[in-house]
MDTraj code that builds the backbone (N, CA, C; nanometers):
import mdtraj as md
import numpy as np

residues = "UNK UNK UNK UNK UNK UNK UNK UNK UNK UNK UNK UNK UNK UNK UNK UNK UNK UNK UNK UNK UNK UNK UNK UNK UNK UNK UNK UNK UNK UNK UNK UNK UNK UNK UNK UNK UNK UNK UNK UNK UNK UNK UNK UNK UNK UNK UNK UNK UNK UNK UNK UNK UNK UNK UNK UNK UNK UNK UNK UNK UNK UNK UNK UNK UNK UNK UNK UNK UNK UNK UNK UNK UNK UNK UNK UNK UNK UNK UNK UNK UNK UNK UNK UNK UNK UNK UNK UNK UNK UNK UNK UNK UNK UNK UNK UNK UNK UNK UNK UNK UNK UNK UNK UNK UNK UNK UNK UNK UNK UNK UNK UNK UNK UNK UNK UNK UNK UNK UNK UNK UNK UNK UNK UNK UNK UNK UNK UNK UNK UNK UNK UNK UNK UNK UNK UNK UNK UNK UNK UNK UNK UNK UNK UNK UNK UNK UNK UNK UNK UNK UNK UNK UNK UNK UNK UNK UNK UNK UNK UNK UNK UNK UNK UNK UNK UNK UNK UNK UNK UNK UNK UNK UNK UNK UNK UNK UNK UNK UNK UNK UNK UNK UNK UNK UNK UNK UNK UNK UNK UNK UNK UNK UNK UNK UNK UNK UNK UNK UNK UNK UNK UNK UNK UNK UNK UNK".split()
xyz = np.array([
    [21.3939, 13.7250, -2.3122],
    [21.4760, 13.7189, -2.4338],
    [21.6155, 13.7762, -2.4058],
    [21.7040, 13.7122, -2.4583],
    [21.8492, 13.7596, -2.4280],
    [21.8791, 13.8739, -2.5183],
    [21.9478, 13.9607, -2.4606],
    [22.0057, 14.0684, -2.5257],
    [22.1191, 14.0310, -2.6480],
    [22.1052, 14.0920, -2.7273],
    [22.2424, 14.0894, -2.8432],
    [22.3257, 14.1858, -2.8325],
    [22.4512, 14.0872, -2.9115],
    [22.5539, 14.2181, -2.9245],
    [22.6068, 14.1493, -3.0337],
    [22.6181, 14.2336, -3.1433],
    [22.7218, 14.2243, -3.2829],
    [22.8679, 14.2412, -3.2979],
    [22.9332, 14.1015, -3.2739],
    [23.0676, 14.1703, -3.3318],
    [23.1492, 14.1430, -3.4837],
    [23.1887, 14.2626, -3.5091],
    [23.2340, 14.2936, -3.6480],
    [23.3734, 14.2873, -3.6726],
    [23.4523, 14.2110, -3.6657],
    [23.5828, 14.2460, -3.7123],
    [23.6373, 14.2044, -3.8428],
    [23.7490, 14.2785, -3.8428],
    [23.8106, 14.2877, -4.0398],
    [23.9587, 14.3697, -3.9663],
    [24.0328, 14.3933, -4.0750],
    [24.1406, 14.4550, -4.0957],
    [24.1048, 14.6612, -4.0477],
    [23.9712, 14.6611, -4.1305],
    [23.9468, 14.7846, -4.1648],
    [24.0364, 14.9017, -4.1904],
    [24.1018, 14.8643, -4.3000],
    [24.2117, 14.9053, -4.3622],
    [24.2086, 15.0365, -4.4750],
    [24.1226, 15.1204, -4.4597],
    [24.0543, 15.1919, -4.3540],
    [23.8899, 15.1227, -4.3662],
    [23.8499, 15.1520, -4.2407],
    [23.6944, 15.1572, -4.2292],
    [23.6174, 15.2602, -4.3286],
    [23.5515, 15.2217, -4.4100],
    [23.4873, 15.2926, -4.5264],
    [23.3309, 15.2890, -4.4767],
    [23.2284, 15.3568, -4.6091],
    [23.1226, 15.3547, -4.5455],
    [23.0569, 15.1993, -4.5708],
    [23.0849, 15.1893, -4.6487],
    [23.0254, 15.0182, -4.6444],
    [23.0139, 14.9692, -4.5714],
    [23.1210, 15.0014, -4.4823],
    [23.1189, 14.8366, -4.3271],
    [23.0502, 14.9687, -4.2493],
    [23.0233, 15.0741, -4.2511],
    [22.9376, 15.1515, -4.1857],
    [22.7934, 15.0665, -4.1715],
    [22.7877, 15.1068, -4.3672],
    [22.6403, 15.0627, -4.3469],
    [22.5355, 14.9110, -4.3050],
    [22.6543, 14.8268, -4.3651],
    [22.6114, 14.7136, -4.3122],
    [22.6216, 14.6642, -4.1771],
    [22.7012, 14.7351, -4.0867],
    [22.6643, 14.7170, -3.9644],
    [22.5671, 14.7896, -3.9152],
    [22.5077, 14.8778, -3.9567],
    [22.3859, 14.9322, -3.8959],
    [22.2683, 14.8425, -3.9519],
    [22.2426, 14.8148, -4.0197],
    [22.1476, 14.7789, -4.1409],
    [22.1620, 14.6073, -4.0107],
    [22.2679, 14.5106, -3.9708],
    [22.2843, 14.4246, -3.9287],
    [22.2338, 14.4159, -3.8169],
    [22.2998, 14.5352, -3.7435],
    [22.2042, 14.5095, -3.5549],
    [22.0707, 14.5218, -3.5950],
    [22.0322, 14.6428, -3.6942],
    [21.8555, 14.6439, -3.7164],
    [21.7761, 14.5150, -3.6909],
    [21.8452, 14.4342, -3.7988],
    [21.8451, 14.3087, -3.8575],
    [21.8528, 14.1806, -3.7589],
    [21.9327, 14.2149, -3.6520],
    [21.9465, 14.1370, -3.5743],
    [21.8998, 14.1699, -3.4242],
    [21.8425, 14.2733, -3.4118],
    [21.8236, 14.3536, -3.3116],
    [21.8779, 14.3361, -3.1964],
    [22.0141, 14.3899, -3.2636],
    [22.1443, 14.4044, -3.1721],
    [22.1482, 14.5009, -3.0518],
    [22.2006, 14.5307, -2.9727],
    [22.1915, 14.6455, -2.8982],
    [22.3234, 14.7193, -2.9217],
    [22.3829, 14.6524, -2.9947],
    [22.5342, 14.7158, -2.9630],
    [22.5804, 14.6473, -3.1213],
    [22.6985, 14.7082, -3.1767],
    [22.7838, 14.6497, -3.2438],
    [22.9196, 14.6754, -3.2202],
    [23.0106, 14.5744, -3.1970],
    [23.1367, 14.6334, -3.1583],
    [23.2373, 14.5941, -3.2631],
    [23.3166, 14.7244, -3.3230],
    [23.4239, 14.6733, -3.4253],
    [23.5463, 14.6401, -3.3663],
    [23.6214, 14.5301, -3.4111],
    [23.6998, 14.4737, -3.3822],
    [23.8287, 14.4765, -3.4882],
    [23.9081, 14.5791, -3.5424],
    [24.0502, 14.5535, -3.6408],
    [24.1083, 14.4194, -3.5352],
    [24.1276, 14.3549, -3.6270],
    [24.2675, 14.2683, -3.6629],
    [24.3759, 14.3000, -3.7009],
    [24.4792, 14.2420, -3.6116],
    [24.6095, 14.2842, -3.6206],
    [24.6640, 14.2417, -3.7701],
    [24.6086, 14.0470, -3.8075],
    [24.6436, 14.0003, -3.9597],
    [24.5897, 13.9044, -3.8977],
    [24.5275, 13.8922, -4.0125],
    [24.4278, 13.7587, -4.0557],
    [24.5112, 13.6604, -4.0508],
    [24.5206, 13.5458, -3.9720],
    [24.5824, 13.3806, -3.9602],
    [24.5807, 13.3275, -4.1293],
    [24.4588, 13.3951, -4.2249],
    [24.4588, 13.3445, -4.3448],
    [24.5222, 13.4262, -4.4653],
    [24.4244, 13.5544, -4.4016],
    [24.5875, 13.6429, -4.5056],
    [24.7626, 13.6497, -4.5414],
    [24.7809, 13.6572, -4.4507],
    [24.9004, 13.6218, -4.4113],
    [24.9541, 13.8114, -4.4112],
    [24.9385, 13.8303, -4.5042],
    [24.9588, 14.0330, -4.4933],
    [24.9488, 14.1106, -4.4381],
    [25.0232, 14.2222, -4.3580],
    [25.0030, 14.2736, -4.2902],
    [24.9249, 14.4131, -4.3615],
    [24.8112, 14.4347, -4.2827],
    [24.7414, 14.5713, -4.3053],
    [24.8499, 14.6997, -4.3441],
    [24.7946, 14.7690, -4.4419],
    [24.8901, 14.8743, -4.4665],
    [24.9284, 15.0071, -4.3506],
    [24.7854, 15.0109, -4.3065],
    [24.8120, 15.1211, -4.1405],
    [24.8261, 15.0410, -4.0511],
    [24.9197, 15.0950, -3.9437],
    [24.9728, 15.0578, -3.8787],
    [24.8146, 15.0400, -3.7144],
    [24.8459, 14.9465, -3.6207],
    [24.7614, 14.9352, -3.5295],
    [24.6649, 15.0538, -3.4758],
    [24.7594, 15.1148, -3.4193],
    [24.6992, 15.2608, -3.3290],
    [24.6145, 15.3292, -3.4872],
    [24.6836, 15.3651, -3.5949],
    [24.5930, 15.4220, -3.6959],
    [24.4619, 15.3863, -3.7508],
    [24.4652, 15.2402, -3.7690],
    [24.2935, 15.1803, -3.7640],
    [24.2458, 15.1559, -3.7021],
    [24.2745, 15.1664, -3.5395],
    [24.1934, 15.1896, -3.4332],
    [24.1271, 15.3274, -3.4564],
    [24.2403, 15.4409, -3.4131],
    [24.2212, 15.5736, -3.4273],
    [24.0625, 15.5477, -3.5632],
    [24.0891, 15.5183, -3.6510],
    [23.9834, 15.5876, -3.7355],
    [23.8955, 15.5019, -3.6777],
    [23.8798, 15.3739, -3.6576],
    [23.7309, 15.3052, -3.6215],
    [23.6787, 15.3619, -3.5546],
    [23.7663, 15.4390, -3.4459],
    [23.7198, 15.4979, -3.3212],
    [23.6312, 15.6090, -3.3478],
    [23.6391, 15.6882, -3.4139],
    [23.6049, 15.8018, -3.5015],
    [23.4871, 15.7632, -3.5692],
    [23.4851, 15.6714, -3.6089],
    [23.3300, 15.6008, -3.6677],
    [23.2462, 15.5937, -3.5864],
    [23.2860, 15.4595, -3.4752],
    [23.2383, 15.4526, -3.3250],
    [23.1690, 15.5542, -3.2729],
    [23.2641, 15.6723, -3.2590],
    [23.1560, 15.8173, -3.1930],
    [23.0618, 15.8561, -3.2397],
    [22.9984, 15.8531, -3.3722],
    [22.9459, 15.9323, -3.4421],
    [22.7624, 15.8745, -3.4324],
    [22.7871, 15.7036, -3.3341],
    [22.6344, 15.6504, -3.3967],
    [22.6299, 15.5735, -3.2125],
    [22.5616, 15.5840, -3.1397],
    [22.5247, 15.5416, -2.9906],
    [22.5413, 15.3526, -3.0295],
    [22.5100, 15.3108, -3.1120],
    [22.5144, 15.1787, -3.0930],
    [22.6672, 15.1292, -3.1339],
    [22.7173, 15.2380, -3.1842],
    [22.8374, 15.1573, -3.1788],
    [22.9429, 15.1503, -3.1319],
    [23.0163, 15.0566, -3.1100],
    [23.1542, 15.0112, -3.0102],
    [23.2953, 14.9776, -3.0731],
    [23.3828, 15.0038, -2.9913],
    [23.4964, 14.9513, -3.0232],
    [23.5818, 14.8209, -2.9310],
    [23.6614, 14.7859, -2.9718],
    [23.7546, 14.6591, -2.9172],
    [23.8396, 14.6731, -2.9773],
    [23.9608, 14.6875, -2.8593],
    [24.1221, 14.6300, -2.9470],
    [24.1813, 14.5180, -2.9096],
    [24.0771, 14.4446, -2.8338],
    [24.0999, 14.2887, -2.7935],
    [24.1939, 14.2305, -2.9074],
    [24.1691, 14.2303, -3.0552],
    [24.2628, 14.1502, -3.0987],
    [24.4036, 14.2376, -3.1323],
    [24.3900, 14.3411, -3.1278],
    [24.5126, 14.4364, -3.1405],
    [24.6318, 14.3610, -3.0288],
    [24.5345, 14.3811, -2.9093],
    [24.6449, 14.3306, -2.7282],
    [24.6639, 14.2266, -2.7582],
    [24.5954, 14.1229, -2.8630],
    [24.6600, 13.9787, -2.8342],
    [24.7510, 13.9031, -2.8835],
    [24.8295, 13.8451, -2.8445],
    [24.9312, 13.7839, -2.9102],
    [24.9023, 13.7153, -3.0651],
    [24.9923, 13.7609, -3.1382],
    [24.9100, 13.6686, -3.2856],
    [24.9461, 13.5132, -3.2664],
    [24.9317, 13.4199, -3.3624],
    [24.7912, 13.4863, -3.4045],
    [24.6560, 13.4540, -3.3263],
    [24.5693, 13.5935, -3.3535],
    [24.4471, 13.5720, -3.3046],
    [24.3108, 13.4959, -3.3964],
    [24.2449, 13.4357, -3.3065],
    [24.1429, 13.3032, -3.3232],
    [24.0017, 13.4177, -3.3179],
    [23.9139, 13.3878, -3.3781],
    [23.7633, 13.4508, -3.3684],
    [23.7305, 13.4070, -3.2563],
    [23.7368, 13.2272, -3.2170],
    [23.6851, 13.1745, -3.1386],
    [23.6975, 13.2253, -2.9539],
    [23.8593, 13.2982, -2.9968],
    [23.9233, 13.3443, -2.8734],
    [23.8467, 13.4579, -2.8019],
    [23.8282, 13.5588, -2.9272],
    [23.7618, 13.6582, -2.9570],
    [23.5692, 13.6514, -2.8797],
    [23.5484, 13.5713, -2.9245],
    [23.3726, 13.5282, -2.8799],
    [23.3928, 13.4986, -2.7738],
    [23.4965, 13.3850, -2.7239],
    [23.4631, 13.3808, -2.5927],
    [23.4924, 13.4737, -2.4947],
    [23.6206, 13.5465, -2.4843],
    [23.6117, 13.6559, -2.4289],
    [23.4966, 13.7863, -2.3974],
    [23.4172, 13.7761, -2.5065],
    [23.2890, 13.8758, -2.4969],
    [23.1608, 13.8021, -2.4139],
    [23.2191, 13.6498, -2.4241],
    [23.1159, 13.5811, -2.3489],
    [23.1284, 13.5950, -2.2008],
    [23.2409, 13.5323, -2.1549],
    [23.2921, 13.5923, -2.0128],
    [23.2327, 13.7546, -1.9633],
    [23.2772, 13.8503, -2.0538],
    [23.2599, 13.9984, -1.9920],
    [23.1155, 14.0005, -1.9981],
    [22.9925, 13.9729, -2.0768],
    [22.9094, 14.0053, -2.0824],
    [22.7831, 13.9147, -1.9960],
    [22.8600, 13.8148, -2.0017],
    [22.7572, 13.6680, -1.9262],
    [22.6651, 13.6041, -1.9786],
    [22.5890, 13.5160, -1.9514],
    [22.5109, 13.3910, -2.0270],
    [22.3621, 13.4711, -2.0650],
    [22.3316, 13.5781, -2.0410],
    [22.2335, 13.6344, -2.0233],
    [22.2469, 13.7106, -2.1932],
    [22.3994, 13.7197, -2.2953],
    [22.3996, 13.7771, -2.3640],
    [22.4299, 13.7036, -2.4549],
    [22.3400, 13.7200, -2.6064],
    [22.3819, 13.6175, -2.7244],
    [22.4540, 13.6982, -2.8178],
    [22.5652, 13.6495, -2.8521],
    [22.6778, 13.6853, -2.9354],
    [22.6411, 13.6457, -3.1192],
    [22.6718, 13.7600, -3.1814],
    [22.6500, 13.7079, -3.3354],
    [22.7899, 13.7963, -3.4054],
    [22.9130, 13.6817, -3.4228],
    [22.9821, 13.7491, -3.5066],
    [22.9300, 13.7726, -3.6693],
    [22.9428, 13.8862, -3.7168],
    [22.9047, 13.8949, -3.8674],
    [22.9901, 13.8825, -3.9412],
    [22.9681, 13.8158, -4.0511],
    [23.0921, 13.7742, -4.1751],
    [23.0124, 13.8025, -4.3223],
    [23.1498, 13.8550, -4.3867],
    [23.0747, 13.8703, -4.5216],
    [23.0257, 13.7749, -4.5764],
    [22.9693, 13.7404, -4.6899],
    [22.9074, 13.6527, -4.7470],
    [23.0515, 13.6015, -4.8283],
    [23.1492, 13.6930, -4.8898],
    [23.2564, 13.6671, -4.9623],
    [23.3316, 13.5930, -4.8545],
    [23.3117, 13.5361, -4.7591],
    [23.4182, 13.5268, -4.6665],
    [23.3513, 13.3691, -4.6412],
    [23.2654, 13.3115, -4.6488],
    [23.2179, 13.1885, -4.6731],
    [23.2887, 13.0793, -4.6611],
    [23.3443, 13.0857, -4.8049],
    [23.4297, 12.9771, -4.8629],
    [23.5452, 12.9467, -4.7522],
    [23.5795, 13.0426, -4.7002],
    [23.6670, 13.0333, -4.6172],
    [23.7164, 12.9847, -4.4626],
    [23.5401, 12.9481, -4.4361],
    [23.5089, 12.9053, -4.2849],
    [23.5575, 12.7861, -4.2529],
    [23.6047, 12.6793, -4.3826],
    [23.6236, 12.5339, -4.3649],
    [23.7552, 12.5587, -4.3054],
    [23.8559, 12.6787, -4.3144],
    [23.9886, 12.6934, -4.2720],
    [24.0338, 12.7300, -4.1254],
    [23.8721, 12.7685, -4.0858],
    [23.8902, 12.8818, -3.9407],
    [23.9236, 12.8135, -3.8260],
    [24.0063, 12.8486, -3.7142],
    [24.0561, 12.7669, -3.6250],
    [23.9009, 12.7447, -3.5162],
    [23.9201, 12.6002, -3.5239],
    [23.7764, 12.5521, -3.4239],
    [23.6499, 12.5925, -3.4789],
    [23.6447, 12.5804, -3.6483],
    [23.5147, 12.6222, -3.6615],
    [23.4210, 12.5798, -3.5901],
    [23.4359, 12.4440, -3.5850],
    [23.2908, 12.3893, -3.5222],
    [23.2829, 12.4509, -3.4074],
    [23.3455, 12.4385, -3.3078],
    [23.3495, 12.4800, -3.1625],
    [23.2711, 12.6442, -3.1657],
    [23.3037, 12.7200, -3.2916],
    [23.2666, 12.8772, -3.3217],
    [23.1451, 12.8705, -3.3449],
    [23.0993, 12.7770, -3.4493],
    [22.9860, 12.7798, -3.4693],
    [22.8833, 12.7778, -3.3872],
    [22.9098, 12.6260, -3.3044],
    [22.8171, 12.6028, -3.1581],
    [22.8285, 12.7274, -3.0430],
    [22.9739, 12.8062, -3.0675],
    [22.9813, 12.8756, -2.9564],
    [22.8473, 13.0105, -2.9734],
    [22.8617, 13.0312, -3.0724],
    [22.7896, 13.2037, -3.1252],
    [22.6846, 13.2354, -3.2016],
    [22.6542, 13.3164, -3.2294],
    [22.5732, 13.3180, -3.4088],
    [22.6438, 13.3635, -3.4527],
    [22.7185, 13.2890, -3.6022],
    [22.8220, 13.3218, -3.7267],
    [22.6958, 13.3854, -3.7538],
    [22.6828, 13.5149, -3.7977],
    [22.5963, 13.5620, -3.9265],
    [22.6315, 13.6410, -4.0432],
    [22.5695, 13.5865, -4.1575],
    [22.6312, 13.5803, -4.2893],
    [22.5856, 13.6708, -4.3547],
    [22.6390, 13.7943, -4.3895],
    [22.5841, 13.8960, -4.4369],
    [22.5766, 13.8733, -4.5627],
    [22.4820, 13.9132, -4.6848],
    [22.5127, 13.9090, -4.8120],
    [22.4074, 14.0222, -4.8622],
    [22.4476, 14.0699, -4.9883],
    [22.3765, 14.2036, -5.0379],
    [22.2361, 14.1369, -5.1070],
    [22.1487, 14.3023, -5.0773],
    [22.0411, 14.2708, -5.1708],
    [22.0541, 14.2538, -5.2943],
    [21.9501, 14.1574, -5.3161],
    [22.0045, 14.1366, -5.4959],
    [22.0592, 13.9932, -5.5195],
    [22.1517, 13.9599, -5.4207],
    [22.2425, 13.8750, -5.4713],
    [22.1684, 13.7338, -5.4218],
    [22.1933, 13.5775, -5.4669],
    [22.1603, 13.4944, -5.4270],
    [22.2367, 13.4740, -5.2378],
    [22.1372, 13.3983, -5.1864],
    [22.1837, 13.3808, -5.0330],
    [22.2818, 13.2843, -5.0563],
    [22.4044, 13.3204, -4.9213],
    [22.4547, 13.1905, -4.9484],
    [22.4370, 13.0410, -4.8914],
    [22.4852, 12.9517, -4.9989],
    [22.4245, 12.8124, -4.9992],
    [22.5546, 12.7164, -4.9136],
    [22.5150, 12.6725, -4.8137],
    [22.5573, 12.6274, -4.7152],
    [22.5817, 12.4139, -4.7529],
    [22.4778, 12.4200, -4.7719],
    [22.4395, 12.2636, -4.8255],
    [22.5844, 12.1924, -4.8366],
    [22.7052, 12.2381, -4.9076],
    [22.7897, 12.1380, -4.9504],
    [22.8776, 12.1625, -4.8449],
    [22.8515, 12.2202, -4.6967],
    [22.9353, 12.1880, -4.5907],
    [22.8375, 12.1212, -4.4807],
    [22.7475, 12.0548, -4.5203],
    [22.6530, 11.9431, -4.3899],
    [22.7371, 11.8247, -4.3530],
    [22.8397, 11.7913, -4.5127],
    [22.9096, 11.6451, -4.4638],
    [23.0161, 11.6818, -4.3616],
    [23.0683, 11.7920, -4.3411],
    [23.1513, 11.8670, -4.2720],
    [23.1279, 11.9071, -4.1239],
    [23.0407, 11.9899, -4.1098],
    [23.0111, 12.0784, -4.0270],
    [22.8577, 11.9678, -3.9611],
    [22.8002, 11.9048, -4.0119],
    [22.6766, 11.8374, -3.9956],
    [22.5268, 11.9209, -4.0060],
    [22.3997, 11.8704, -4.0165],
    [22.3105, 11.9040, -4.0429],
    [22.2576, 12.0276, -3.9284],
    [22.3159, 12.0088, -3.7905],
    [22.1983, 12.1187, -3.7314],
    [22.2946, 12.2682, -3.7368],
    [22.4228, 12.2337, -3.7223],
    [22.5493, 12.3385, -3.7513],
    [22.4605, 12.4590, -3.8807],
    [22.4791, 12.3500, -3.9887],
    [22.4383, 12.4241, -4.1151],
    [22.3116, 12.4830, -4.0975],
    [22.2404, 12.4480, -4.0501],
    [22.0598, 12.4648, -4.0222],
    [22.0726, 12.6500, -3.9322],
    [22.1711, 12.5967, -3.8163],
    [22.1923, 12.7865, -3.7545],
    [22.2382, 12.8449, -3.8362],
    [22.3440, 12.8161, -3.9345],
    [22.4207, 12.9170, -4.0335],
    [22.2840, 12.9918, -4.0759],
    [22.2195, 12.8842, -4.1566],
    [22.1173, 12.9440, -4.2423],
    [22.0372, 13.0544, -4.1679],
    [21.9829, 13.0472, -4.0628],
    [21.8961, 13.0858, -3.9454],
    [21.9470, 13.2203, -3.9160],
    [22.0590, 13.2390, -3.9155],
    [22.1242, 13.3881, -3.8611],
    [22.2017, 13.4491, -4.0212],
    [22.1303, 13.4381, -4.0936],
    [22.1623, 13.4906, -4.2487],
    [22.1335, 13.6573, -4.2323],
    [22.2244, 13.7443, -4.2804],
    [22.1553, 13.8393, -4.2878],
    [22.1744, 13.9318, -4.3943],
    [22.0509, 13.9986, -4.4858],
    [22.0743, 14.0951, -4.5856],
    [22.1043, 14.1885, -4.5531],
    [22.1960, 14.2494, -4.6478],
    [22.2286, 14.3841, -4.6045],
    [22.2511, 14.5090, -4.7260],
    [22.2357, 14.5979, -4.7376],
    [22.2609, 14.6567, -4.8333],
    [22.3683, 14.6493, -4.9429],
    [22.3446, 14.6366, -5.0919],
    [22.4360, 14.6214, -5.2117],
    [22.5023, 14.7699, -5.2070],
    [22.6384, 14.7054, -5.1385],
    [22.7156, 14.8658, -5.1585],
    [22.8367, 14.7911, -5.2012],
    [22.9161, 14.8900, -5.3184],
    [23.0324, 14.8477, -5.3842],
    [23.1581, 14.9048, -5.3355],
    [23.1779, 14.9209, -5.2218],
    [23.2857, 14.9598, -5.1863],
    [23.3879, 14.8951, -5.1201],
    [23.5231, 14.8828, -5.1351],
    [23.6181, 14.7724, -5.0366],
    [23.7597, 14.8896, -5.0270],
    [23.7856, 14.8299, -4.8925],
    [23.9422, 14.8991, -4.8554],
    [24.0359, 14.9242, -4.9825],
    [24.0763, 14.8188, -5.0882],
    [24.1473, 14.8278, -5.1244],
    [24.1025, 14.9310, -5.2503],
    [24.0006, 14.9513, -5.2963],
    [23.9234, 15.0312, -5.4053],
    [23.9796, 15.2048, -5.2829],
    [23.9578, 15.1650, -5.1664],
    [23.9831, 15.3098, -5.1187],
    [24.1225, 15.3562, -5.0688],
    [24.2385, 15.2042, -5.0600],
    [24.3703, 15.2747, -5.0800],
    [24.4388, 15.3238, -5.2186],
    [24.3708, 15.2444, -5.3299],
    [24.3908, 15.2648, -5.4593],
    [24.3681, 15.4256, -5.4962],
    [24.2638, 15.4653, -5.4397],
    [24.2297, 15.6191, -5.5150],
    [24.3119, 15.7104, -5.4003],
    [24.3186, 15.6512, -5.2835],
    [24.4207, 15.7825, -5.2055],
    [24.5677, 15.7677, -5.2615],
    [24.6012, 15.6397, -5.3468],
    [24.7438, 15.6417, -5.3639],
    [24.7667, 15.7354, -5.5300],
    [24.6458, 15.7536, -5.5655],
    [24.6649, 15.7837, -5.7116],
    [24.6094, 15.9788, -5.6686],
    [24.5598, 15.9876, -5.5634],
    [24.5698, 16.1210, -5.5301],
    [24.4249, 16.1721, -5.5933],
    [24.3252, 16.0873, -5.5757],
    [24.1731, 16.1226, -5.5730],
    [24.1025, 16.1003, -5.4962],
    [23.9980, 16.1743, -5.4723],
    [23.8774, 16.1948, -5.3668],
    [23.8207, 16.0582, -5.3279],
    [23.8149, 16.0827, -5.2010],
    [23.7777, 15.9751, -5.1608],
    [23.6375, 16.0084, -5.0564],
    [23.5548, 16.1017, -5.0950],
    [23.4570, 16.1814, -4.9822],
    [23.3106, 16.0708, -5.0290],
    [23.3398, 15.9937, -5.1324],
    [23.1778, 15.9535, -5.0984],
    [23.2486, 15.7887, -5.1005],
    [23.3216, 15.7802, -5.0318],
    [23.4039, 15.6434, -4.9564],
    [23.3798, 15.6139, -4.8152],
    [23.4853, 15.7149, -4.7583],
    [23.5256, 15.7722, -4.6259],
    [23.4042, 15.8716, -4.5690],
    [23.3938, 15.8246, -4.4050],
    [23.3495, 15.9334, -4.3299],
    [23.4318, 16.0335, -4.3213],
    [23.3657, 16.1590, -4.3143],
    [23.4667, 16.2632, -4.3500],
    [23.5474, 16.2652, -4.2077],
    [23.4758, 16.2673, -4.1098],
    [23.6488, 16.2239, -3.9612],
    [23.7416, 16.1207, -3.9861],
    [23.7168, 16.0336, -4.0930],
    [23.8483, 15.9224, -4.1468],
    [23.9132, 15.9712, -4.2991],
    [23.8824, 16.0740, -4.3197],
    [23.9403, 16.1311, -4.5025],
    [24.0320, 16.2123, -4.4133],
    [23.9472, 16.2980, -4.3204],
    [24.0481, 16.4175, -4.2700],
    [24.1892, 16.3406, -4.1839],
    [24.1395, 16.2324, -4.1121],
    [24.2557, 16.1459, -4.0302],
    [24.3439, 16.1286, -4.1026],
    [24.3406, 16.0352, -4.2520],
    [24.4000, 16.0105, -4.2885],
    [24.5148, 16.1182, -4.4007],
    [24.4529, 16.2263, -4.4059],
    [24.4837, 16.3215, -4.5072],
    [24.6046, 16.3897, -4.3815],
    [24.5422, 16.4053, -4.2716],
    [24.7070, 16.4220, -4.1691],
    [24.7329, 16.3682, -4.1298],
    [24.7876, 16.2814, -4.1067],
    [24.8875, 16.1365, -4.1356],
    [24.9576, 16.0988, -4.2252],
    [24.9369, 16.1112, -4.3565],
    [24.9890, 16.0959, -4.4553],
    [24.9845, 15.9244, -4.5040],
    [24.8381, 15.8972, -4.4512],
    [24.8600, 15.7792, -4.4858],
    [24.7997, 15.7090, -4.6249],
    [24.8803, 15.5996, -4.6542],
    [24.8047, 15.5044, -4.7757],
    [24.8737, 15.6103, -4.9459],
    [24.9866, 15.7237, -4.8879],
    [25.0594, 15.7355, -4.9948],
    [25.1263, 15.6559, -5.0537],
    [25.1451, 15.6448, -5.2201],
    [25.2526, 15.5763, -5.2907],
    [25.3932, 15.5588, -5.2382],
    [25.4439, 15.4497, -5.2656],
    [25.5769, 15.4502, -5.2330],
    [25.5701, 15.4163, -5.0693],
])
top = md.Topology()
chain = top.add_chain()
for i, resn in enumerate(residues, 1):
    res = top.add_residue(resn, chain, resSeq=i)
    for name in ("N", "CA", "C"):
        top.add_atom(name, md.element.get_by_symbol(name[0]), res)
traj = md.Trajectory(xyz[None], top)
């Protein structure tokens, strides 16, 4: 059986506990050996640039990273010229790691709708396991109205590498909102990313 490895990337603008928990809860799930977070410099679809600057949401991922043996970091898309491709991203981990290792990028479930836009989906799809995180509780997501698109066995792996993950309500921007209004942010933030950010001075008003 081939070994796994999870990769996770986002903005992580800051890394909160949410994307904590669902990446643990994910390798479980996927019985990953590794998960490696990956910040993005800016999303090809966002178009916005993250409010901390590169080295600062590294710095805190990194800080996350230490705290749990399975997990990893990458600033692969930080070094790369924008804009950066997922697809670029997978294959590069494919090269370093070799054929012996199966790759599962994880994506939110909110992030779905959005795959019809991604550069080379198809090529991504066949390349990896996309896996689709979505919370307990919530309906799975329904793939069906991209078969005329993507075709029947494409959609068939989506479904296949689905993964639940814990209903947690937390997002970056809920956690630059309360540092800009000058409230606690301790059951958000790991406390090595409250304290980072509290000297730095980052995600103040203005």
């Amino acid at each position: 059986m081939k070994q796994r490895i999870a990769l996770f990337g986002g903005s992580f603008d800051p890394i909160h506990l949410g994307h904590v928990a669902v990446a643990r809860v994910a390798a479980q799930r996927l019985q990953a050996r590794e998960v490696v977070f990956i910040p993005a410099k800016c999303s090809p679809l966002k178009g916005a640039l993250p409010r901390a600057n590169d080295d600062d949401r590294l710095k805190m991922v990194e800080l996350v990273a230490a705290t749990e043996s399975i997990f990893a970091v990458s600033d692969c898309e930080l070094r790369r010229a924008a804009p950066s491709y997922t697809i670029d991203t997978v294959r590069q981990f494919q090269a370093d790691y070799g054929p012996e290792t199966s790759i599962h990028w994880l994506l939110g479930a909110d992030g779905v709708d959005d795959l019809v836009y991604w550069h080379k989906i198809d090529e991504l799809i066949d390349a990896c396991n996309v896996s689709v995180m979505y919370r307990g509780g919530y309906e799975t997501p329904a793939f069906d109205k991209y078969e005329p698109i993507w075709g029947v066995e494409r959609v068939q792996k989506l479904r296949a590498n689905v993964v639940e993950t814990p209903s947690i309500d937390i997002s970056s921007t809920q956690v630059r909102q309360r540092l800009a209004d000058g409230q606690d942010v301790s059951d958000l933030l790991h406390p090595d990313v409250a304290d980072y950010i509290r000297r730095h001075d980052l995600y103040k008003r203005g």
